[in-house]
C-alpha positions as CSV (number, residue, x, y, z in Angstrom):
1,X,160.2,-67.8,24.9
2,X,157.2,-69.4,27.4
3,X,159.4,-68.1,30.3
4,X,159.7,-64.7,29.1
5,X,156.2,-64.2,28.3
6,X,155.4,-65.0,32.3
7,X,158.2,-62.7,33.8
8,X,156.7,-60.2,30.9
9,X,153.1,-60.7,32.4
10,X,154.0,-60.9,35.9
11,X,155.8,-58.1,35.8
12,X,153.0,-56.1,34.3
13,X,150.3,-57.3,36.9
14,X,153.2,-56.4,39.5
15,X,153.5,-52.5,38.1
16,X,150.0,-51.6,37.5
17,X,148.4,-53.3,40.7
18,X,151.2,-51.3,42.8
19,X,148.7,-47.7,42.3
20,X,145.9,-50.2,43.7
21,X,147.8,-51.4,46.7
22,X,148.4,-47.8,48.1
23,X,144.8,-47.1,47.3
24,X,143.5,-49.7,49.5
25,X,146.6,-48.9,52.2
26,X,145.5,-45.3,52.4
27,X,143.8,-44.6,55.9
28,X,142.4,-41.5,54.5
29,X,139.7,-42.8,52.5
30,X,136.3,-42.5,53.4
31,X,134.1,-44.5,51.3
32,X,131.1,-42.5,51.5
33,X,132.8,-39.3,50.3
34,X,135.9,-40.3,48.9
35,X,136.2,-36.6,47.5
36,X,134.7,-34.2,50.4
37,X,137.4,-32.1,51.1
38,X,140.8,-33.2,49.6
39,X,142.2,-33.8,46.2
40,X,142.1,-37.5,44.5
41,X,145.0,-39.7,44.9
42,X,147.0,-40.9,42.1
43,X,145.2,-44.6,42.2
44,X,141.5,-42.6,42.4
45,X,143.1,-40.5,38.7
46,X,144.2,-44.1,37.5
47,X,141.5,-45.7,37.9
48,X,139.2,-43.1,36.6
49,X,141.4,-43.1,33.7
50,X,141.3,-46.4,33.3
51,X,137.7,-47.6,34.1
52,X,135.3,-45.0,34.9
53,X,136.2,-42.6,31.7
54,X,135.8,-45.1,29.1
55,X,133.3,-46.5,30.8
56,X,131.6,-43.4,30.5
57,X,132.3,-42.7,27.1
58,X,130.4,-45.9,26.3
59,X,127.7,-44.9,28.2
60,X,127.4,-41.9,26.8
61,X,127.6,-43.3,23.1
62,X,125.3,-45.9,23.6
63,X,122.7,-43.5,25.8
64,X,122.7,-40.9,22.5
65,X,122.0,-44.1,20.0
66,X,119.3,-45.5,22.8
67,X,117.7,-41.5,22.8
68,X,117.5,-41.3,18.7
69,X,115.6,-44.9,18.9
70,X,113.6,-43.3,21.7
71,X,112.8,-40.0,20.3
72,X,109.2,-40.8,18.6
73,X,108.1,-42.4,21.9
74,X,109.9,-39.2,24.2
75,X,108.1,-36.9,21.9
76,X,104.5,-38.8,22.2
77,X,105.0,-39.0,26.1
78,X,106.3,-35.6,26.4
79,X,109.2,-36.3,27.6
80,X,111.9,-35.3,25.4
81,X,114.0,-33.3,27.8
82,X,114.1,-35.9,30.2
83,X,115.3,-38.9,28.6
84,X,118.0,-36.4,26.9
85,X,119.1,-35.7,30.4
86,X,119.2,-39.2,31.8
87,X,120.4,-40.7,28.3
88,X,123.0,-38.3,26.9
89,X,123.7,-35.2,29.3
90,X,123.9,-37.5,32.7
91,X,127.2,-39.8,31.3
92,X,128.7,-37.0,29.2
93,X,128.6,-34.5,32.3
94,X,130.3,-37.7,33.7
95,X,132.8,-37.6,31.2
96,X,133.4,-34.3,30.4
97,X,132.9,-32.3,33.6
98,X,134.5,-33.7,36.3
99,X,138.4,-33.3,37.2
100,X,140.1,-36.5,36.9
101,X,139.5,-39.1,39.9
102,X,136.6,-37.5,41.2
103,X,133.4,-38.4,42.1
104,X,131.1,-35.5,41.5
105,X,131.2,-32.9,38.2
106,X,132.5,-29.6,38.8
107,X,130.2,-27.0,39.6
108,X,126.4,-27.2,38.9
109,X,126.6,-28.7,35.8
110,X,126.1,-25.8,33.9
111,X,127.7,-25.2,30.4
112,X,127.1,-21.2,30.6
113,X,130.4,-19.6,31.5
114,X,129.4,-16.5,33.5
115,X,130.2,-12.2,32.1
116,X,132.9,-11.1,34.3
């Protein structure tokens, strides 16, 4: 049973850091716009899937419960709309907006869908 478990694990570390070892093989990457341009790779969705979404998701959970606690203080300081936007709105745009693997959100930002 010992022996099964490590082919078990080794093969799983084999099949998930194979989308990882393209990634880093690619000689289209640029690192300091890995989106300008083109569509993501399949490692860039995997790893957003992966890391950056729930990673997000956190933040953005833990920003809204950090912005409730902060709320009395925002308001005293006048600067409600702020801390919402750096708190809550910043890691849910994260979340929410963006297309899986990339780096910016899509479009401005803005919720408003335009009258056409």
């Amino acid at each position: 049973m010992p022996a099964f478990k490590s082919v078990l694990a080794a093969t799983l570390v084999i099949a998930l850091s194979q989308p990882f070892a393209s990634f880093a093989a690619s000689d289209d990457y640029d690192i300091l716009a890995p989106t300008s341009g083109r569509d993501p790779t399949a490692a860039e969705m995997v790893a957003d899937t992966l890391v950056a979404r729930p990673l997000y998701a956190v933040a953005t959970v833990a920003g809204t419960a950090i912005f409730l606690v902060s709320l009395p203080f925002s308001a005293i300081g006048g600067n409600i709309e702020r801390s919402a936007d750096e708190l809550m709105i910043g890691p849910a745009q994260g979340l929410l907006t963006r297309c899986l693997g990339c780096i910016e959100p899509l479009g401005d930002g803005n919720f408003e869908r335009s009258a056409e």
